[in-house]
DOZA-407057 format. One record per residue: residue in three letters; x, y, z of N, C-alpha, C in turn. Coordinates in nm, 2 decimals, m for minus. Layout:
<pts>
{pt "Ala" {X Y Z} {X Y Z} {X Y Z}}
...
</pts>
This chain:
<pts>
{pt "Unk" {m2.11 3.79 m3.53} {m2.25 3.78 m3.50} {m2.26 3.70 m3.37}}
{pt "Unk" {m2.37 3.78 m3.27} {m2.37 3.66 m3.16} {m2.47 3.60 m3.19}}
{pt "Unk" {m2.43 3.46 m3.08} {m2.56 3.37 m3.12} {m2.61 3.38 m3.02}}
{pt "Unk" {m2.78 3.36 m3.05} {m2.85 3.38 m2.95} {m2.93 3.31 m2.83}}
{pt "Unk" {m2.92 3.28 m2.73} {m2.93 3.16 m2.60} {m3.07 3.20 m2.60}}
{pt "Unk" {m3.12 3.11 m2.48} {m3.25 3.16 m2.45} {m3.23 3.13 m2.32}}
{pt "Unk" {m3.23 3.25 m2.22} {m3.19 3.25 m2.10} {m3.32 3.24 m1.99}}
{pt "Unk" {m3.30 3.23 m1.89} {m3.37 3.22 m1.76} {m3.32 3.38 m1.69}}
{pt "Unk" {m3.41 3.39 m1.61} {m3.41 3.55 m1.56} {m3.26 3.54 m1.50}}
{pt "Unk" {m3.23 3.45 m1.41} {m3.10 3.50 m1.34} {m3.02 3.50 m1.43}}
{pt "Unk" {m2.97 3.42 m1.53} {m2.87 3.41 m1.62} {m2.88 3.54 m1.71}}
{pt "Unk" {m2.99 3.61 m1.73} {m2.99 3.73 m1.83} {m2.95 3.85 m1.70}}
{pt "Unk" {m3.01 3.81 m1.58} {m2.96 3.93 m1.47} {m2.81 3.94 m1.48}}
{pt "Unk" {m2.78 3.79 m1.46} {m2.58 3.81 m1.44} {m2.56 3.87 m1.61}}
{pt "Unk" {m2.59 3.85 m1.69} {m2.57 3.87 m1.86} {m2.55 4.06 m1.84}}
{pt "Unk" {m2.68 4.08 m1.83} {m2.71 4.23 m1.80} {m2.59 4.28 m1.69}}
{pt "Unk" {m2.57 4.29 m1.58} {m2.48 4.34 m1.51} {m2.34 4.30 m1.59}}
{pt "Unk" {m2.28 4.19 m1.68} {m2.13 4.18 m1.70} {m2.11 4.30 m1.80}}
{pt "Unk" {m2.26 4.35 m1.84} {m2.27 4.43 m1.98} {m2.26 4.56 m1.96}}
{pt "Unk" {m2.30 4.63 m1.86} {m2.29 4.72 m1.77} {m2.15 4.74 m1.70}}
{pt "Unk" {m2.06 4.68 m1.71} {m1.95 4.66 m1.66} {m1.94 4.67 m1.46}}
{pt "Unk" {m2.02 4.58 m1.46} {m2.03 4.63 m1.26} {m1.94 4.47 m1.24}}
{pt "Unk" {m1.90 4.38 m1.33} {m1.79 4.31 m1.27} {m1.65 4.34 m1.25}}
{pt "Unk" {m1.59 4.32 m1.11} {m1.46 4.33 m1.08} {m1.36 4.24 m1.10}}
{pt "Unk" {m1.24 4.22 m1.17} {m1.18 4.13 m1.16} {m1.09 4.08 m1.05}}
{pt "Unk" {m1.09 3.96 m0.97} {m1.08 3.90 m0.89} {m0.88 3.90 m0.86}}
{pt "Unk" {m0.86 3.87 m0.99} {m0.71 3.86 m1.03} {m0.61 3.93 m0.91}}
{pt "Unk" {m0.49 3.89 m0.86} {m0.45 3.97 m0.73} {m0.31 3.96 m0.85}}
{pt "Unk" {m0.25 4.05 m0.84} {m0.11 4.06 m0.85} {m0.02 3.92 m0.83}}
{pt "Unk" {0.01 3.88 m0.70} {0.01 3.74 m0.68} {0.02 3.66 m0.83}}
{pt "Unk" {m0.10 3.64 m0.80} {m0.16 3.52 m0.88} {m0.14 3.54 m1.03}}
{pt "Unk" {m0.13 3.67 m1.10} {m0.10 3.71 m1.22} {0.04 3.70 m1.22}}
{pt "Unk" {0.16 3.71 m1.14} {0.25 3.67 m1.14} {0.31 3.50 m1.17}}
{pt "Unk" {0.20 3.43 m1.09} {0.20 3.29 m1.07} {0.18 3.23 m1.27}}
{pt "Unk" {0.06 3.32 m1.31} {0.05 3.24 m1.42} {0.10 3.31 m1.50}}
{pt "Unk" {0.17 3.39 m1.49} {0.32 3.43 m1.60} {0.40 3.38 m1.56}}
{pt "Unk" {0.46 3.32 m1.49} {0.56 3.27 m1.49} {0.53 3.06 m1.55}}
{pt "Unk" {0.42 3.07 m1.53} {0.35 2.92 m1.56} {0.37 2.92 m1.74}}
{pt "Unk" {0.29 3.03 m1.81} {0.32 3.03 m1.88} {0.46 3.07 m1.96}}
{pt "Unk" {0.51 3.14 m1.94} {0.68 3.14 m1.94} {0.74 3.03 m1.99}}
{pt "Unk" {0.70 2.92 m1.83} {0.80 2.77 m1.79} {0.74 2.67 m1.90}}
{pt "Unk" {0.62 2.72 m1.95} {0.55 2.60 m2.05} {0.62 2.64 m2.21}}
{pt "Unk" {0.67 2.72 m2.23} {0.73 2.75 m2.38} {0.93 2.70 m2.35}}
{pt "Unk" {0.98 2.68 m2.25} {1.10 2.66 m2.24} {1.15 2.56 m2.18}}
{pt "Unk" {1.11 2.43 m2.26} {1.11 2.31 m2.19} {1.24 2.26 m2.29}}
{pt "Unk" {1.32 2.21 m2.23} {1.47 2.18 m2.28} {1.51 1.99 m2.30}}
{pt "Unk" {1.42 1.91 m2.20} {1.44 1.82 m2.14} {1.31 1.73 m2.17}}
{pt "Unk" {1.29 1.63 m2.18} {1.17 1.52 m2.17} {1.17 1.42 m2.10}}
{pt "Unk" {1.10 1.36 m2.01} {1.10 1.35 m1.90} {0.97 1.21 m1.89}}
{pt "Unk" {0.99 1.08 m1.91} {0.86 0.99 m1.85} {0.92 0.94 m1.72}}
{pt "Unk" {0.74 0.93 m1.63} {0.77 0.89 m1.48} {0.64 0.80 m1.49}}
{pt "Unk" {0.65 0.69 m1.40} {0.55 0.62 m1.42} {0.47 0.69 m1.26}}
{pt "Unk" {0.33 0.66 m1.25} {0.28 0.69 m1.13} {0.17 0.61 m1.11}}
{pt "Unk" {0.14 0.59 m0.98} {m0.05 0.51 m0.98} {m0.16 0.58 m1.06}}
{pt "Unk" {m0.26 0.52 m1.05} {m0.38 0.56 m1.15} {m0.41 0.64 m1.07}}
{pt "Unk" {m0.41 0.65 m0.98} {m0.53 0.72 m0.87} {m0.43 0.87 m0.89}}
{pt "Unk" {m0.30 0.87 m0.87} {m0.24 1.01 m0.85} {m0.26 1.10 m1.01}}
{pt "Unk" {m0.25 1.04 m1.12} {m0.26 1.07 m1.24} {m0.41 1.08 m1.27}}
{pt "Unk" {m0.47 1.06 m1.22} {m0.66 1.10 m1.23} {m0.65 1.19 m1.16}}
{pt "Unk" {m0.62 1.21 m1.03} {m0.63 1.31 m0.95} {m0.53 1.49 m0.97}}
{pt "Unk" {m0.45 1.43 m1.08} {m0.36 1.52 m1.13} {m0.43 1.61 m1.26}}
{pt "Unk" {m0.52 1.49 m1.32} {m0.60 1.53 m1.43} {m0.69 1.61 m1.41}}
{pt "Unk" {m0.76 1.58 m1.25} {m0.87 1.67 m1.23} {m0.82 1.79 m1.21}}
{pt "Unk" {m0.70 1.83 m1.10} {m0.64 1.97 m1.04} {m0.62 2.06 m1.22}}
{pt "Unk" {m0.55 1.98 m1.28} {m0.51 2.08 m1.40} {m0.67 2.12 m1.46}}
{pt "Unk" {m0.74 2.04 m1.48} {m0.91 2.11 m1.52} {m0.95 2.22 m1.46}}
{pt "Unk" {m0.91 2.19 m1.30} {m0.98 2.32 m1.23} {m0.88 2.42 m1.25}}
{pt "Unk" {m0.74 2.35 m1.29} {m0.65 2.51 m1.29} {m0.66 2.56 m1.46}}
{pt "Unk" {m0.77 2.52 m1.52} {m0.77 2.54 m1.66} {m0.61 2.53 m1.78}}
{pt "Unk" {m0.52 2.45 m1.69} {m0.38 2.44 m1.75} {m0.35 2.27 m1.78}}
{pt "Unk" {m0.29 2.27 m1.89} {m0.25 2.08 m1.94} {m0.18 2.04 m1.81}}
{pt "Unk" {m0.25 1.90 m1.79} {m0.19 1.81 m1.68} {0.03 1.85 m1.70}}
{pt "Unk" {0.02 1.82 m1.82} {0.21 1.84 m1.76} {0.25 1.96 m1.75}}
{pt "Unk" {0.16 2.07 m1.78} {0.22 2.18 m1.71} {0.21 2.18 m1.56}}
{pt "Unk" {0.14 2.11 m1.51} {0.07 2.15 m1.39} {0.18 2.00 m1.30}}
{pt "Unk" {0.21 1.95 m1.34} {0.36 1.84 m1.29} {0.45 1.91 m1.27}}
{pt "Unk" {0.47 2.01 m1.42} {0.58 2.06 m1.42} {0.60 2.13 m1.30}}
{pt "Unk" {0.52 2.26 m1.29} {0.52 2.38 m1.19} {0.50 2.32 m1.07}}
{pt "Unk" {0.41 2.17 m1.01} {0.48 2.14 m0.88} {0.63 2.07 m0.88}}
{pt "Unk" {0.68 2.02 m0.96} {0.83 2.03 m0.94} {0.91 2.14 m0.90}}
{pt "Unk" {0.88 2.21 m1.00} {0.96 2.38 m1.01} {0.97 2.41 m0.83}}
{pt "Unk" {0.82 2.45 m0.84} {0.80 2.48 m0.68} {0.86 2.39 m0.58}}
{pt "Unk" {0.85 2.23 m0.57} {0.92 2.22 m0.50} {1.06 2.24 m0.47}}
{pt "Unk" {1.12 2.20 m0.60} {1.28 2.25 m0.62} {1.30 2.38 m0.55}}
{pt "Unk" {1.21 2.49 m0.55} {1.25 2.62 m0.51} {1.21 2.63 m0.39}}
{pt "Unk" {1.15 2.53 m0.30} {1.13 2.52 m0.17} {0.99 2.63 m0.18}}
{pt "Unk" {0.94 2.63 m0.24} {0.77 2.69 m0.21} {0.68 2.57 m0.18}}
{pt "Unk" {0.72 2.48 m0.10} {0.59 2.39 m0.05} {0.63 2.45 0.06}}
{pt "Unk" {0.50 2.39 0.18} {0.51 2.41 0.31} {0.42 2.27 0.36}}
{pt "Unk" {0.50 2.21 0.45} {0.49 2.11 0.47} {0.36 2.08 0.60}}
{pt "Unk" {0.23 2.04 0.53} {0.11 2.04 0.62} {0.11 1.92 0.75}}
{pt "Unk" {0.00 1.99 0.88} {0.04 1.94 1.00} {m0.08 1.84 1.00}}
</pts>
């Protein structure tokens, strides 16, 4: 059973069109690649691992995994990985 909101016009407009199916998904190949393989590297963890860091980089680490919707140490982990595999690029 759904429960029921009490919406404002624009929120029932976006409501109404997701219902209608007129949304496209954004998702690129890419990036669906990116988070299978993210998730993959999060079930095959062989090793444990503490590192100490400043507050400020570990808050700031806390926020990036929120917006990537993924746990802070997966999101350590995969920039490790990456760098190991030389996928940074080093900014000017």
């Amino acid at each position: 059973m759904r429960k029921k909101y009490k919406l404002d016009s624009e929120e029932q407009e976006i409501l109404d069109s997701f219902e209608k199916e007129e949304w496209i998904s954004v998702l690129t190949p890419g990036r669906k690649v990116e988070i299978e393989e993210t998730a993959r590297n999060t079930f095959k963890k062989t090793k444990r691992v503490n590192i100490r860091m400043s507050e400020r980089d570990f808050e700031r680490i806390q926020i990036k995994a929120l917006e990537e919707n993924i746990p802070y140490q997966t999101l350590i982990g995969s920039v490790i990985h990456k760098y190991l595999d030389g996928r940074f690029e080093e900014r000017s």
